[in-house]
C-alpha positions as CSV (number, residue, x, y, z in Angstrom):
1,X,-57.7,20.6,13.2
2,X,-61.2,20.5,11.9
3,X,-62.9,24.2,10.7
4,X,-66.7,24.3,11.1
5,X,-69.1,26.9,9.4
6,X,-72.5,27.4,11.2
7,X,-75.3,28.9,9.1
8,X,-78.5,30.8,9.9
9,X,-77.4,31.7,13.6
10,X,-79.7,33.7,15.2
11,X,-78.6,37.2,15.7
12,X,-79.5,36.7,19.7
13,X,-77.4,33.8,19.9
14,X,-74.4,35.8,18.2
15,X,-74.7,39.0,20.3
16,X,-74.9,36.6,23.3
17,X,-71.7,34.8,22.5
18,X,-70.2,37.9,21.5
19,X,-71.3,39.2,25.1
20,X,-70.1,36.0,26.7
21,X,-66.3,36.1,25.3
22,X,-66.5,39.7,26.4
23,X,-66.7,38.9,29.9
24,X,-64.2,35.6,29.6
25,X,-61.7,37.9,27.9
26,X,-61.4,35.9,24.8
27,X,-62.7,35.8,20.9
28,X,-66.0,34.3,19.9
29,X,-64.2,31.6,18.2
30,X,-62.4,30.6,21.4
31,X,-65.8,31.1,23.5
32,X,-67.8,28.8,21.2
33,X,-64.6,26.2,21.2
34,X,-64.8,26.4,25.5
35,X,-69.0,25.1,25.1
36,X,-68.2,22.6,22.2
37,X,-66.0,21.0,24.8
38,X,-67.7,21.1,27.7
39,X,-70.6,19.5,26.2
40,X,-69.4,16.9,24.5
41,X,-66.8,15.4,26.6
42,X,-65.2,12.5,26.2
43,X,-67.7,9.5,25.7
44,X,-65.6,6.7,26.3
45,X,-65.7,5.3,30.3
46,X,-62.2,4.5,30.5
47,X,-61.3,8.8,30.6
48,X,-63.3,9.0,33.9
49,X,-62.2,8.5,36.7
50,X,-65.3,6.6,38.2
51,X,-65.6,2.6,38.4
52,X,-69.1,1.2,37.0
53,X,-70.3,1.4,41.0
54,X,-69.5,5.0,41.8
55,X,-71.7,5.7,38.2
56,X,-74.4,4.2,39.1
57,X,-74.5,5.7,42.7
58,X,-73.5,9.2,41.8
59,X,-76.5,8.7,38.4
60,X,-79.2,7.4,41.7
61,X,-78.4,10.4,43.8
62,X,-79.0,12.9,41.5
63,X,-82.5,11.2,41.3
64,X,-82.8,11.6,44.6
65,X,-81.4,8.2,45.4
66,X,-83.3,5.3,46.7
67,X,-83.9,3.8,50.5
68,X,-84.6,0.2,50.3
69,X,-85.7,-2.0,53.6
70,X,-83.3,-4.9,54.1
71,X,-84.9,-8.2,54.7
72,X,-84.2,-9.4,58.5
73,X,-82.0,-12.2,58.5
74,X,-82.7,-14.3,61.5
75,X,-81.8,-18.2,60.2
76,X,-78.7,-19.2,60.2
77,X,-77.7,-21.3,56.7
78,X,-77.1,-25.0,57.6
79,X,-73.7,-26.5,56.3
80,X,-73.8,-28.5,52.8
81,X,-73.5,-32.4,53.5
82,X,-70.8,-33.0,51.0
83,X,-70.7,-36.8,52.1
84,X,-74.2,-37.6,50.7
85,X,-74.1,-34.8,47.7
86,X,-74.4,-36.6,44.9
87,X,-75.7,-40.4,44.8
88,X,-73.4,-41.7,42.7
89,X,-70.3,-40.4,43.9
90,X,-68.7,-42.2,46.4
91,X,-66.1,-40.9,48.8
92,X,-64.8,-44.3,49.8
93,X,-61.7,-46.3,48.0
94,X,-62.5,-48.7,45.8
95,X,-61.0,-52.4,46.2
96,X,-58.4,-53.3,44.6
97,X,-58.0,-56.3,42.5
98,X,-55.0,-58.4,43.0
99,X,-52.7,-57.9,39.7
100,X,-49.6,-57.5,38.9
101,X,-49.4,-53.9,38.8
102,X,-50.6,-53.7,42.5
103,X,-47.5,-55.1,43.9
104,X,-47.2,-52.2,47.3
C-alpha cells in the first residue's frame, strides 16, 4: 500500500477531521482513507452497474431532465418496390444458350 504525506494543512481542516473520526469512531488516518475513497471512485464504466442508457438518463434528470414534443405520425410508409429497385438488375432468368454443359 501507498503512504501519502500532506503538507501545510490548515489547522481548521485538521481539527475538523479530527472532530469527524471522533464521531465515526475511528482514527484520522482511517477518516481521511473513508473521503479519499468516496471521492474518487472507480473511474472505469465497466465497475457500475449502469448500461450507457441508464447514464445518460439518470446524468439528464439530475438536470432536471428534458420533455420533448413527439412529431404526429399520421402517414403511413409505403412498401419499397423491390421489382423496379435498381435499373440494371433484373429479376428474370436469363436464356440459356444451348451447349454442352446445359444438357437437363
Amino acid at each position: 500500500m501507498a503512504t501519502l504525506t500532506i503538507r501545510n494543512l490548515d489547522d481548521a481542516v485538521r481539527d475538523r477531521l479530527r472532530q469527524r473520526a471522533a464521531e465515526h469512531g475511528h482514527s484520522m488516518e482511517e477518516e481521511v482513507r473513508q473521503i479519499l475513497r468516496q471521492v474518487v471512485k472507480p473511474a472505469d464504466k465497466a465497475a457500475t452497474n449502469e448500461g450507457l442508457g441508464s447514464q445518460i438518463h439518470n446524468h439528464f434528470a439530475r438536470l432536471g431532465g428534458a420533455e420533448l414534443e413527439l412529431p404526429s405520425r399520421s402517414d403511413t410508409p409505403a412498401a419499397p418496390d423491390l421489382m423496379n429497385a435498381h435499373p440494371r438488375i433484373s429479376l428474370q432468368q436469363p436464356e440459356r444458350q444451348n451447349s454442352r454443359f446445359n444438357r437437363y
